[in-house]
Every structure is written in structure tokens, then in C-alpha cells.
C-alpha positions as CSV (number, residue, x, y, z in Angstrom):
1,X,24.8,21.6,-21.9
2,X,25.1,18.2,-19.5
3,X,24.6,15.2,-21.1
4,X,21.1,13.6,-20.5
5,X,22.1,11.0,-18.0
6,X,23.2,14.1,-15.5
7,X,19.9,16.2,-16.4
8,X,18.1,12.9,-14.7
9,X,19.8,12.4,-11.9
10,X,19.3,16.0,-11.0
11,X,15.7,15.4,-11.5
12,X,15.1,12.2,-9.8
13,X,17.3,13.2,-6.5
14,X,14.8,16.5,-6.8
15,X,12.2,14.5,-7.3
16,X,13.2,11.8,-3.8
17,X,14.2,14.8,-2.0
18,X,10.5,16.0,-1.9
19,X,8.9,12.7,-1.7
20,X,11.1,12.5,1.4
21,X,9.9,15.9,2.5
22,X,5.8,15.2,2.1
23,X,6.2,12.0,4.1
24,X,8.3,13.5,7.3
25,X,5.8,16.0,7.4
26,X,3.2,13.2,7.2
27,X,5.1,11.7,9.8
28,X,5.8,14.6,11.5
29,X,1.5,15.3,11.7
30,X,1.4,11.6,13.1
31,X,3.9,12.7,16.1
32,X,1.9,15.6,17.1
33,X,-1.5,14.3,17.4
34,X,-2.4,11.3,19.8
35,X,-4.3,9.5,16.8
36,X,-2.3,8.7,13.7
37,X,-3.3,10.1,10.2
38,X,-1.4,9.1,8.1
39,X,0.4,5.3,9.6
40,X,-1.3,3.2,11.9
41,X,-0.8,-0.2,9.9
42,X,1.5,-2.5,11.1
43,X,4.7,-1.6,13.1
44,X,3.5,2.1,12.8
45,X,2.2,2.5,16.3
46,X,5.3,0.9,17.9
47,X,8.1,2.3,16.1
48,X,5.9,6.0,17.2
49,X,5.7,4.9,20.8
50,X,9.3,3.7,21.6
51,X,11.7,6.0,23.3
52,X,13.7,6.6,19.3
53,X,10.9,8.7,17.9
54,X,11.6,11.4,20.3
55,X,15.4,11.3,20.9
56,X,16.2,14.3,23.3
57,X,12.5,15.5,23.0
58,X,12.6,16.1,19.3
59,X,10.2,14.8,17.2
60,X,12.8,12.5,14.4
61,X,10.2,13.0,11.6
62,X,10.9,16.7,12.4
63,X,15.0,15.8,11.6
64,X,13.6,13.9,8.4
65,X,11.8,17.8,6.9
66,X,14.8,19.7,8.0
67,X,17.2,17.4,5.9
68,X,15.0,17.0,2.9
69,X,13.7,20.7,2.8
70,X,18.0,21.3,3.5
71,X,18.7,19.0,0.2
72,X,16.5,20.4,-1.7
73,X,17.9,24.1,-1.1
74,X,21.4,23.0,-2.0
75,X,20.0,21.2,-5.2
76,X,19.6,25.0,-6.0
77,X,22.9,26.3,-5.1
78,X,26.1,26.1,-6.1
79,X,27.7,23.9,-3.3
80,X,28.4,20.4,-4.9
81,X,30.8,19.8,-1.7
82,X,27.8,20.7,1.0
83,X,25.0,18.9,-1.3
84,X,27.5,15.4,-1.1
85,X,28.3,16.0,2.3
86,X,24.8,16.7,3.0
87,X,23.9,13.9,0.9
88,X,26.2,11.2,2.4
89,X,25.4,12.2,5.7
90,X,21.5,11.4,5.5
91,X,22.1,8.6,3.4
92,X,24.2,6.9,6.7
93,X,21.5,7.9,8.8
94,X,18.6,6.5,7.3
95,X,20.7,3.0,6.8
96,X,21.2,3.3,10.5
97,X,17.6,4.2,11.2
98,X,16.6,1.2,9.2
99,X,19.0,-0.9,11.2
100,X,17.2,0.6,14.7
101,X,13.8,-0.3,13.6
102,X,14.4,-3.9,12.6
103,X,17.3,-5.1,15.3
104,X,16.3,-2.7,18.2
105,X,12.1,-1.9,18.2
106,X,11.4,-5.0,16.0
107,X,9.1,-3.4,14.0
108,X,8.8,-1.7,10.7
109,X,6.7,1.9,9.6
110,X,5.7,1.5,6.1
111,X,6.2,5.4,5.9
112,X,9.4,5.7,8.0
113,X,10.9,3.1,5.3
114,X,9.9,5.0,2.8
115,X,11.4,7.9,4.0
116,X,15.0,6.1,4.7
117,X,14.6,4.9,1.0
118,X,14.2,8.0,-0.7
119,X,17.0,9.8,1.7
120,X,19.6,6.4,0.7
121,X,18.7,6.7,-3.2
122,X,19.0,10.4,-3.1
123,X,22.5,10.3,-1.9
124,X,23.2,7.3,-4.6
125,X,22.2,9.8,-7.0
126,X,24.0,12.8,-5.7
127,X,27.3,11.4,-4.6
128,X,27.3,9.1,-8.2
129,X,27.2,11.9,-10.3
130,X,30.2,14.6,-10.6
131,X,28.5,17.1,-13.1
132,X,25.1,18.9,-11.9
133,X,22.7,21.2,-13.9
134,X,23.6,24.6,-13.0
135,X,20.5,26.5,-10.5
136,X,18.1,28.5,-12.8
137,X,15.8,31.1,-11.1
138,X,12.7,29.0,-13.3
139,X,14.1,25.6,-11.7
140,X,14.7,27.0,-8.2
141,X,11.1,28.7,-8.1
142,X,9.3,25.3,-9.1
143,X,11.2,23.5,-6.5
144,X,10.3,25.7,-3.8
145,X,6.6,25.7,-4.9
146,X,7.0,21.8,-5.0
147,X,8.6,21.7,-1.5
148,X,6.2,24.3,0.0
149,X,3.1,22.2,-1.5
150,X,4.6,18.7,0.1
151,X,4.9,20.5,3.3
152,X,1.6,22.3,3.5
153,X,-0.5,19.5,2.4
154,X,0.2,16.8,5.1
155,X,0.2,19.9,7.9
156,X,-3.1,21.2,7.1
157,X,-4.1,17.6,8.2
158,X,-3.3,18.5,11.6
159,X,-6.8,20.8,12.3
160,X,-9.1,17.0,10.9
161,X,-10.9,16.0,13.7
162,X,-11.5,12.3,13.8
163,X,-14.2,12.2,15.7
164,X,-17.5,11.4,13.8
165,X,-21.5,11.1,14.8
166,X,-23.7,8.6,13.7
167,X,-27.4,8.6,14.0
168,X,-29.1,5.7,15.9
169,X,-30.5,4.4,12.6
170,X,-26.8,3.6,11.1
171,X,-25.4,1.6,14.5
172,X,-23.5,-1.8,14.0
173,X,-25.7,-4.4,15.2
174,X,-23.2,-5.1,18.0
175,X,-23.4,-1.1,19.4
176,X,-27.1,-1.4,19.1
177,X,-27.3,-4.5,21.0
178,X,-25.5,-2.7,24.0
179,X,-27.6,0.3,24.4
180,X,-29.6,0.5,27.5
181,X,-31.6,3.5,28.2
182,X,-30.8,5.9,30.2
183,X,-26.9,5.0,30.7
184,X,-24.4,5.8,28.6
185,X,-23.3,2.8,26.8
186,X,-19.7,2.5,25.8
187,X,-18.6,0.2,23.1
188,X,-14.6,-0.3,22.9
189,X,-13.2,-2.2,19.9
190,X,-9.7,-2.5,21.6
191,X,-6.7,-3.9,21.6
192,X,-5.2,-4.4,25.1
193,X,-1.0,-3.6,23.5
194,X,-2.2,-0.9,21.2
195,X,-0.7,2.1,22.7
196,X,-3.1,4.2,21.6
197,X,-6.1,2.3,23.0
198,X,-4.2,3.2,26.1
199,X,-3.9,6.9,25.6
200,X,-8.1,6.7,24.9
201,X,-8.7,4.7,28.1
202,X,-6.9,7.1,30.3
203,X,-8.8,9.7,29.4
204,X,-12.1,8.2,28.8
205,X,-11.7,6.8,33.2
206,X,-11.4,11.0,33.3
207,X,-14.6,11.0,31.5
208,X,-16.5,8.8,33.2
209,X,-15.7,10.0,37.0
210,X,-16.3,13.6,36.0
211,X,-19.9,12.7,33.7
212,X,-21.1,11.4,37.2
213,X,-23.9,9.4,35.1
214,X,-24.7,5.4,34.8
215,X,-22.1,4.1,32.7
216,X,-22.1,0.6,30.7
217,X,-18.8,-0.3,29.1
218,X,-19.1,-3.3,26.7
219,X,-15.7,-4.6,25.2
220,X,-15.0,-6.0,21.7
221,X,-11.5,-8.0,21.2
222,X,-9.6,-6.5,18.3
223,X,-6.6,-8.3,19.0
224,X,-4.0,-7.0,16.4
225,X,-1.2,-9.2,14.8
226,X,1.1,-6.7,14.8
227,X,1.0,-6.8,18.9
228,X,2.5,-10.2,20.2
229,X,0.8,-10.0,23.6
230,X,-2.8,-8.7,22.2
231,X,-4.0,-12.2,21.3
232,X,-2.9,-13.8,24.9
233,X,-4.4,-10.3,26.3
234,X,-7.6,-10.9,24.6
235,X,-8.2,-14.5,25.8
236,X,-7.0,-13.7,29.2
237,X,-10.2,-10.6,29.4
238,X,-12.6,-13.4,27.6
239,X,-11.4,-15.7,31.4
240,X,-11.7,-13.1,33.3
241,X,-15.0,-12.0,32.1
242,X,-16.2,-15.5,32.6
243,X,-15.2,-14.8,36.3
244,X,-17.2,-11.3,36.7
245,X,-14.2,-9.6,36.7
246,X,-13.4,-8.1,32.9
247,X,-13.0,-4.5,34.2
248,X,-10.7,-5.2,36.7
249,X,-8.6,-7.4,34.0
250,X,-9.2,-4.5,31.4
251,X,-7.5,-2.1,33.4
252,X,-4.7,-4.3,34.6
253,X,-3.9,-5.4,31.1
254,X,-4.4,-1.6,29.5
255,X,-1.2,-0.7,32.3
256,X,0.7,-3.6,31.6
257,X,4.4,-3.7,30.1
258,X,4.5,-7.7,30.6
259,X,1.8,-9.1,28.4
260,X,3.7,-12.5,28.3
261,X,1.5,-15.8,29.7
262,X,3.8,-15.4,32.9
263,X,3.1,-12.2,33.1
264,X,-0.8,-12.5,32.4
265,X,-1.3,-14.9,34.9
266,X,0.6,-13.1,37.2
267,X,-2.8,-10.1,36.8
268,X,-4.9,-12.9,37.0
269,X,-3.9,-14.0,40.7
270,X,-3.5,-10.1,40.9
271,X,-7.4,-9.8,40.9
272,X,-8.1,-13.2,42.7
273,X,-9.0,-15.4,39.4
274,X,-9.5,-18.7,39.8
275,X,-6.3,-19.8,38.4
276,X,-7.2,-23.4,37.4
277,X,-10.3,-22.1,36.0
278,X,-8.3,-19.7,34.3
279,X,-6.0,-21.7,32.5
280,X,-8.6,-24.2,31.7
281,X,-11.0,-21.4,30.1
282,X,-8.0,-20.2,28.0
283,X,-7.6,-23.2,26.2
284,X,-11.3,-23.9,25.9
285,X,-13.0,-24.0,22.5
286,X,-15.4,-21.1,23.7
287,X,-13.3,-19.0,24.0
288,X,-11.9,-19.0,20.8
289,X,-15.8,-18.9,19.6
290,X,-16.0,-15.6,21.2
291,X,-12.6,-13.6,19.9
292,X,-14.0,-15.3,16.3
293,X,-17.6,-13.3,17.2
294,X,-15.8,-10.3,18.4
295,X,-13.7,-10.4,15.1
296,X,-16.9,-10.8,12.9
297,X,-18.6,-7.8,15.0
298,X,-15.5,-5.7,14.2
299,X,-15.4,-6.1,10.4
300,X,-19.2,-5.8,10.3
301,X,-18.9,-2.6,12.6
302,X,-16.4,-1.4,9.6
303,X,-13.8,-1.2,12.2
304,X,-10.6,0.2,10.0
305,X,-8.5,1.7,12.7
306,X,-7.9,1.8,16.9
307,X,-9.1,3.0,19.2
308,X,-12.9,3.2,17.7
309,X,-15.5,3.6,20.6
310,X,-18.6,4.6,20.6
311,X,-21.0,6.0,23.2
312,X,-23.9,5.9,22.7
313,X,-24.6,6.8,19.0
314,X,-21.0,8.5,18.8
315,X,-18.1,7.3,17.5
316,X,-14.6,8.2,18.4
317,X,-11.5,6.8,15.6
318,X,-8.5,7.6,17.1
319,X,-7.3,8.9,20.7
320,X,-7.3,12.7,19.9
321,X,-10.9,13.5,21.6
322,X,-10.1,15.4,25.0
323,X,-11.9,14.5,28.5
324,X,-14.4,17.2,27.8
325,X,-16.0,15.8,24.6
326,X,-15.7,12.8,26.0
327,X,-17.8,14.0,29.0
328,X,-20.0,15.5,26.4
329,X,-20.5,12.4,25.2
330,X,-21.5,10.2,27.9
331,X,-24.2,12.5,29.4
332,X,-25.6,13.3,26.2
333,X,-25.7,9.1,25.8
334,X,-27.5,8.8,29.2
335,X,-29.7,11.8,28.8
């Protein structure tokens, strides 16, 4: 019989090993679909987007299940060199994963850390202790139940659909301002940076050539913190909208990899902006008013998450909707 302290350690690096497993597969759901599920707070959105989530084409949350659902075989086997070995080697790799997201992409996912936590305490646990609980068929049945359960219930997230309908009656006062009838209103909350508010765009231009029906798109700043150039992005669309020219800025700044005031002004003579009424409207009062209105709109709208859009009496959270819904959408807006 091992002494207590072992019996706990066995259980607790079980007990990471399949935290470690649910969330990878969490994360692993957020990697496959366009729209996040599970992380979209924060650094969540840039640490998915960067050229690290998908070293050499695979998925790394994908890496993250096949270590944890690895360590959590081994727990019930007896192989205490492979479970350290095992163990040492993913505890090293999520210290240098943490180490990539905060010196490299500057930016934290609340769930990758999570993840890199539970795979550094697990080794702690498993390289710290010499003695382990010897595999019972009762203990090694649990555990696969428990790993089978953390894996199926994040994946069975994969077939939601975030799309939702709204009835005319329930619109946010600043949708139900837009709506003009006969054209398909659009209403974007966006955020110029957000990479998903990108993906949306590109397919909702699809949309809209191939609806061949009057389109109104009406933009709402959502500038998020998170995004360093979504704030000057924001004020530069308010100028530029002062100028009659907001789609044409919209779609410069939705391509953009330089969102820094150089780079902003550089769209803005791009599209033939008056530059020193440019500058001058960035720094005016009124336009400050305006990203405060938009703001307001937003939380009254109950906007939780980008991209939302609606058209018409539609809403759309998340990118995942394909052109042909979206095409749906917009004639059934202007019909």
C-alpha cells in the first residue's frame, strides 16, 4: 500500500492530465471553425491567427490532445521511465509555448495558458514523485471514460451553428434605425484588426455581388482593446465617413497589415482624403462623441462577441456563415 502523499499525486496529475485534454480539444474546436467557441476574449484571436498555431499545417491544440490523451495512457501502464520522459518533455514545451506567446505574438489565450499550466504541474507531479499506484483495471476504465467524456464534450460543439434569427419586434434600436425597405440593410459591429471580422467581410463582398439586390451597409465601431491599431482604425473610418468615403476606408483598413497612424494616413491619401481635414477631424471632439455612441449602441445591441452583423432581422455571431446563407440573407432582407 503507497503512502497517502503518492495516492495524490497520482490523482491530481490524472486529474491535470484530463483538464489538459478537455481544453486542447476546446482549443482544438476553436482551430477548426472560422468563429471561436470556446476563446475569443483577449489575446485569443491573435495568438489563433499567427503563423505558431499551425506550425507545419498542424493544428498545435491538436499536439496539446495527443500529449494529454498520451499521459493519461501511461498513467495506466507500467512505464514510470516513458510517463517521466513523457512528462518532462511537455512540461519544457508548454514553458516554451508560454515564452512564444508573451515575447514573440505578444498576446496571451486565457485557454492556451491554461493548458501550458496543467501540462507544467503535471510533470512537477510526475517527475517529483518516485513511487506510483500500481494500474488497476477499475482505475484504468474510469480514466478512459473520464478522457473519452473530456474529449467528446468540446467536439460535439463543432456541429452549433452560431447563426441566430431575430424577429423584427426584438431589433436593437440602432439595427432598427438602419432598415430601409426594400434593400437589404447590413449592420456591422466591427473591429477593423479583428481577424475574424476580416474572414466575415470577405465573404459577405461574395455575398453581396452574387444577391445582385440594393444593399445598405451601416458600420458600428467596436474598437477592441486587445487590438492596438482598432482604436486609431476606428477614428480614421469616423474621418473618412465625414468625407463620403467610409466604404472605401472600410475596405482599405479590413486588408491592412499596417494599422499604425503612418500607416493610416498613408490609406487615407490612398483614397484621396483631404489630409488636413483628416488629421484635424481625428482629433476633434466629435469624433470621440461618435466611437462613445457607437460603444453605447453596441452594449445596448448586447453585442458579446465579433463579428456580429445583422441583415435585415438576422443576426450572424461569429464568421462561420458561408456565402450562400449569406446570400440567403440579403435577398430575403430586401424582398
Amino acid at each position: 500500500m503507497l503512502p497517502p502523499r503518492a495516492q495524490f499525486r497520482a490523482i491530481a496529475a490524472t486529474v491535470l492530465a484530463l483538464v489538459g485534454l478537455a481544453i486542447s480539444a476546446a482549443l482544438l474546436v476553436d482551430s477548426l471553425r472560422p468563429a471561436p467557441t470556446f476563446c475569443a476574449a483577449g489575446g485569443c484571436g491573435e495568438v489563433r491567427a499567427s503563423a505558431w498555431s499551425h506550425p507545419l499545417g498542424v493544428p498545435m491544440p491538436l499536439v496539446g490532445v495527443i500529449f494529454f490523451a498520451l499521459v493519461l495512457a501511461l498513467g495506466c501502464a507500467d512505464a514510470p521511465r516513458a510517463r517521466r520522459a513523457v512528462a518532462l518533455l511537455g512540461g519544457a514545451g508548454a514553458v516554451a509555448l508560454l515564452a512564444l506567446q508573451g515575447l514573440v505574438i505578444g498576446s496571451w489565450c486565457r485557454l492556451c495558458v491554461a493548458t501550458d499550466l496543467a501540462a507544467i504541474l503535471h510533470a512537477a507531479l510526475v517527475i517529483g514523485g518516485r513511487a506510483w499506484p500500481a494500474a488497476r483495471r477499475a482505475r484504468t476504465a474510469l480514466t478512459a471514460i473520464a478522457a473519452a467524456s473530456a474529449l467528446a464534450l468540446p467536439l460535439a460543439s463543432l456541429r452549433h451553428q452560431p447563426e441566430q434569427t431575430v424577429v423584427a419586434g426584438a431589433l436593437p434600436a440602432v439595427v432598427a434605425r438602419a432598415q430601409v425597405p426594400g434593400t437589404a440593410v447590413v449592420v456591422d459591429f466591427v473591429d477593423f484588426e479583428c481577424p475574424f471580422c476580416r474572414a466575415f467581410h470577405s465573404r459577405l463582398i461574395r455575398a453581396i455581388d452574387q444577391a445582385a439586390v440594393p444593399v445598405r451597409v451601416v458600420r458600428v465601431m467596436v474598437p477592441l482593446e486587445q487590438h492596438r491599431g482598432a482604436l486609431p482604425a476606428a477614428v480614421a473610418w469616423c474621418c473618412a465617413e465625414n468625407q463620403a468615403k467610409g466604404d472605401e476606408m472600410a475596405e482599405r483598413l479590413l486588408a491592412a497589415r499596417d494599422l499604425s497612424a503612418a500607416g493610416i494616413e498613408e490609406l487615407a491619401a490612398e483614397i484621396g482624403l483631404d489630409l488636413a481635414r483628416f488629421r484635424a477631424d481625428a482629433s476633434s471632439p466629435a469624433t470621440r462623441a461618435r466611437l462613445a455612441a457607437d460603444a453605447d449602441a453596441a452594449r445596448a445591441a448586447g453585442v458579446r462577441s465579433l463579428p456580429t452583423v445583422y441583415i435585415g432581422a438576422r443576426r450572424f455571431v461569429g464568421a462561420a456563415a458561408t456565402v450562400d446563407q449569406l446570400v440567403a440573407a440579403l435577398r430575403a432582407a430586401a424582398s
